[in-house]
PARODREN-463573 format. One line per field, with one value per residue (C-alpha): chain; x, y, z; residue number from 1. Coordinates in Angstrom, 1 decimal, decimal comma. Example, Ala and Ser with C-alpha at 12.3 -4.5 7.8 and 13.67 -1.06 7.14 Angstrom:
mol	A;A
px	12,3;13,7
py	-4,5;-1,1
pz	7,8;7,1
seq	1;2
// end
This chain:
mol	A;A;A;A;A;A;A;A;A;A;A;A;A;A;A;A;A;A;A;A;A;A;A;A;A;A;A;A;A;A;A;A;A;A;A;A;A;A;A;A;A;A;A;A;A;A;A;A;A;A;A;A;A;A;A;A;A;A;A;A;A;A;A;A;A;A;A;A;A;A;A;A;A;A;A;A;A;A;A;A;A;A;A;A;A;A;A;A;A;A;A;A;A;A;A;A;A;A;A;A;A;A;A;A;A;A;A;A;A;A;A;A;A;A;A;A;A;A;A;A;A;A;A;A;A;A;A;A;A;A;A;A;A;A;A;A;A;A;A;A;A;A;A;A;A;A;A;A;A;A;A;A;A;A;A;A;A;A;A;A;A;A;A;A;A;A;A;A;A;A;A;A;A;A;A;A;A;A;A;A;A;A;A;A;A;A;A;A;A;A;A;A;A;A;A;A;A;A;A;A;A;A;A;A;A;A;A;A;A;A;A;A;A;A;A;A;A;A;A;A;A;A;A;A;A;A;A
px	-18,5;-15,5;-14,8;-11,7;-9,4;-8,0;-4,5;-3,4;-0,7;2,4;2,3;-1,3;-1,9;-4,0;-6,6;-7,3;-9,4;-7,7;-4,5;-6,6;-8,2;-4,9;-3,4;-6,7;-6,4;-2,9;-3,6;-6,3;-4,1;-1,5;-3,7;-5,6;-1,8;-0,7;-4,2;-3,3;0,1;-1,7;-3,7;-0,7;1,7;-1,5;-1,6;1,9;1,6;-1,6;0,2;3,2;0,9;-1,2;2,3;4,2;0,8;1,2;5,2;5,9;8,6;10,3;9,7;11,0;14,1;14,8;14,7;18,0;19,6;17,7;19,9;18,0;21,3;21,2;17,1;17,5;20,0;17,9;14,5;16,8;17,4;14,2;13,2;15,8;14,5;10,8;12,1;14,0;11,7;8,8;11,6;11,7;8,0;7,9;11,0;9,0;6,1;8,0;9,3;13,3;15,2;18,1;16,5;14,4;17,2;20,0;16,8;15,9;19,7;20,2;16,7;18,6;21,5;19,8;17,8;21,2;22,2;19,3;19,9;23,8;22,5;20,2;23,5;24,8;22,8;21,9;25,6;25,4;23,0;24,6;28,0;25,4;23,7;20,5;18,9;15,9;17,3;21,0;22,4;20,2;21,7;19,8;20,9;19,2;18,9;18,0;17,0;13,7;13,9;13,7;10,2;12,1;14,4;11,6;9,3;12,6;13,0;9,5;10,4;13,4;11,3;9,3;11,8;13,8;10,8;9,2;12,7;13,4;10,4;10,5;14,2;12,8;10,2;13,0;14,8;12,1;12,0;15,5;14,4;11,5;13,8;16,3;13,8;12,4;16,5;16,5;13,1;13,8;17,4;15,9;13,5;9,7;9,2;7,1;4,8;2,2;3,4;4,8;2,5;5,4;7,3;4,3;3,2;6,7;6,4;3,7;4,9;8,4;6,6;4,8;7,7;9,0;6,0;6,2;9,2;8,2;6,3;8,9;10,9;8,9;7,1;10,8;13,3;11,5;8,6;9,5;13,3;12,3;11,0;14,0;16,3
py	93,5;92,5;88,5;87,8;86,1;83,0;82,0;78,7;76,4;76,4;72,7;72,9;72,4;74,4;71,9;71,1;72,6;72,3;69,7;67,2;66,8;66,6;64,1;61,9;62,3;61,1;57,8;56,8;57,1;55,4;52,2;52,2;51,6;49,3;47,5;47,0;45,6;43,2;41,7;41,2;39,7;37,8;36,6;35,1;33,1;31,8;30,2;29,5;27,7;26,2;25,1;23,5;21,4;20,1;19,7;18,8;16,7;18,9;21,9;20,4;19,3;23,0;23,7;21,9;24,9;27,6;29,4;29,8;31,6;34,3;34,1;34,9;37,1;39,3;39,1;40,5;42,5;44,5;44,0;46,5;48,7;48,7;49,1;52,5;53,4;53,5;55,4;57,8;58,4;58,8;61,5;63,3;63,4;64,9;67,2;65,9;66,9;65,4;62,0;61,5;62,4;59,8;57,3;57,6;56,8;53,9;52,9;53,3;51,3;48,3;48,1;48,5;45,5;43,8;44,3;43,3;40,0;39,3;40,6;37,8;34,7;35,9;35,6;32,1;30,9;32,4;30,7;27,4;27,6;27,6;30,8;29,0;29,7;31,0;27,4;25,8;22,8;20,6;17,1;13,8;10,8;9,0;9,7;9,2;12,6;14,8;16,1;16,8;19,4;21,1;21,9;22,7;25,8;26,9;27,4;29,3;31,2;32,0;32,7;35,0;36,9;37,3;38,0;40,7;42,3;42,9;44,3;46,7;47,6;48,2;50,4;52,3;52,7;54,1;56,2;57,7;57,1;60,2;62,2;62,7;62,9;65,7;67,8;66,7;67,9;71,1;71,6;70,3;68,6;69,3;68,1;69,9;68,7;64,7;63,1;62,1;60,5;58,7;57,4;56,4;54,5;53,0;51,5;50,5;48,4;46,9;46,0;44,6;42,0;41,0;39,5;37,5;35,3;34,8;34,1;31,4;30,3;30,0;29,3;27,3;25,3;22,2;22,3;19,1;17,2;17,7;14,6
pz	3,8;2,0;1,4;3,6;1,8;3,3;3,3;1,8;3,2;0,6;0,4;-0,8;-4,5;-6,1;-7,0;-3,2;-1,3;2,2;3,5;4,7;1,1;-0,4;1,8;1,5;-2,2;-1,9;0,4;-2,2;-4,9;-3,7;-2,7;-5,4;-7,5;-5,3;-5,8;-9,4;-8,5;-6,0;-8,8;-10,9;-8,4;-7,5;-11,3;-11,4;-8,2;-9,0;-12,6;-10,4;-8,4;-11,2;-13,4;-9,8;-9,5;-13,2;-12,7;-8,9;-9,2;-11,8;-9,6;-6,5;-8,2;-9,0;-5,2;-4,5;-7,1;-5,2;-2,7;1,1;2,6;0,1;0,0;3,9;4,0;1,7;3,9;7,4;4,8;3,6;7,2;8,4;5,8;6,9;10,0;9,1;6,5;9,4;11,1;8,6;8,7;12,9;12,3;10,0;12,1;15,2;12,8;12,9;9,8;10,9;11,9;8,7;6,2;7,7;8,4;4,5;3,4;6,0;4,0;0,1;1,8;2,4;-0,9;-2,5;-0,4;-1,3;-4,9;-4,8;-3,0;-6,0;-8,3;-6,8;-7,1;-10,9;-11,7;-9,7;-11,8;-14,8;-14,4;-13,9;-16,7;-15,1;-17,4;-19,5;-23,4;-22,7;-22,8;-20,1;-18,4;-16,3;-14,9;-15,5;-14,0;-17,1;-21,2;-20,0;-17,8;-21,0;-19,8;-16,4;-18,6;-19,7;-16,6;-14,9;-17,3;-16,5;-12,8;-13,7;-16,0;-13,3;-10,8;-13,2;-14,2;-10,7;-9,0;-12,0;-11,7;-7,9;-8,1;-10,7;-8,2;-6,0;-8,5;-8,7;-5,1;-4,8;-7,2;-4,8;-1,9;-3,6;-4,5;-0,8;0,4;-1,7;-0,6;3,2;2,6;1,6;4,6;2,5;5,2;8,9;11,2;9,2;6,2;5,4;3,2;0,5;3,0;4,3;0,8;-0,3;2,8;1,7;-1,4;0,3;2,8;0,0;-2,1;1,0;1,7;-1,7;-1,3;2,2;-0,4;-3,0;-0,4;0,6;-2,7;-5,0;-1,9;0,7;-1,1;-2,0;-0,8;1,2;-0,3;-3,0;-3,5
seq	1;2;3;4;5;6;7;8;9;10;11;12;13;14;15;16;17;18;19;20;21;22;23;24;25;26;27;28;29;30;31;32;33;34;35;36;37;38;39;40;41;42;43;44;45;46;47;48;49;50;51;52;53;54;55;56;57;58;59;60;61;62;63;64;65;66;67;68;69;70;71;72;73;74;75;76;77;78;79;80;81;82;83;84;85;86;87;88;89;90;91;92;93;94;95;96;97;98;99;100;101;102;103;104;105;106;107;108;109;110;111;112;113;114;115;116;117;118;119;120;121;122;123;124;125;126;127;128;129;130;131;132;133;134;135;136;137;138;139;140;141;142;143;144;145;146;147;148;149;150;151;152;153;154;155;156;157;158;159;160;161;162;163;164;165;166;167;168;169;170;171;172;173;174;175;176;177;178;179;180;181;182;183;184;185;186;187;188;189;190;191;192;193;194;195;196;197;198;199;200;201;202;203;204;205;206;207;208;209;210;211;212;213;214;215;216;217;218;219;220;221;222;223;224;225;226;227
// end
């Protein structure tokens, strides 16, 4: 008796043996990257912690030149986003086209906004001089605060480097984000089939946490106790 071939699912690669496997496959993958990028945010706030214990005055001075509003404005921000990036997943799991693409661009909307807000407080601290080796200024309260010049630049160093690196995390999100516009604007997508959305997700809400904590650790930390 003839072998009776079975019929694989379009969306099924051919080095999988079922959906299930592949969509397993993917979830693993996708935490195991975001495991490494845990371990190196982890890194840089364990030496932001380790340098603001060495420096605290220094560092809480450089709170009063950190801006909360804009800091705040851009967490409602990325919230919105998880919000209508979980959105997107839930339309995609019901099957509705319609839903998940206009969920996905009100999702690239805000992470543009998010990224003109941080536009914005760059050029701030431009036009202060408050970018470590581009003409740094810092104010004293006497010659003796030459030390206090110093540590500032390490925060800004620090907050410049930590900032930049999560914006180019969202960059790369947008990036993602357009690339499943364009297969959900061409029908990839079904109840049967979602797992792109539901990993890009995945990252998204990640990039999103991340910033809860710079948030707090480079805008709120310290602002106090700032005179």
């Amino acid at each position: 008796m003839a072998d009776v071939a079975i019929e694989r699912p379009s969306h099924v690669a051919h080095q999988f043996d079922d959906s299930e496997q592949q969509v397993k496959t993917a979830t693993l993958g996708m935490w195991v990257f975001l495991l490494t990028e845990i371990m190196f945010f982890g890194g840089l706030f364990c030496a932001y912690t380790v340098y603001r214990s060495m420096y605290p005055e220094a560092f809480a001075s450089t709170s009063m030149f950190m801006r909360p509003f804009w800091g705040g404005v851009n967490t409602i921000v990325l919230i919105c986003s998880s919000l209508t990036m979980a959105l997107a997943v839930r339309s995609a799991q019901i099957g509705s086209k319609r839903a998940l693409i206009w969920f996905l661009i009100f999702t690239m909307i805000f992470g543009l906004m998010f990224l003109g807000v941080k536009a914005i407080e760059y050029t701030e601290h431009w036009n202060d001089h408050k970018v470590p080796g581009f003409g740094f200024e810092y104010p004293q309260s006497s010659p003796h605060d030459s030390n206090l010049f110093r540590h500032a630049q390490i925060l800004f160093c620090f907050y410049f480097f930590m900032t930049g690196f999560h914006a180019l995390h969202m960059v790369v999100g947008l990036g993602l984000m357009i690339t499943l516009l364009v297969m959900a604007m061409r029908g990839r997508f079904s109840p049967h089939y979602y797992t792109p959305i539901e990993i890009g997700g995945l990252y998204w809400h990640f990039v999103d946490i991340v910033w809860i904590y710079l948030f707090a650790l480079l805008y709120l930390i310290g602002r106090t106790h700032a005179h």
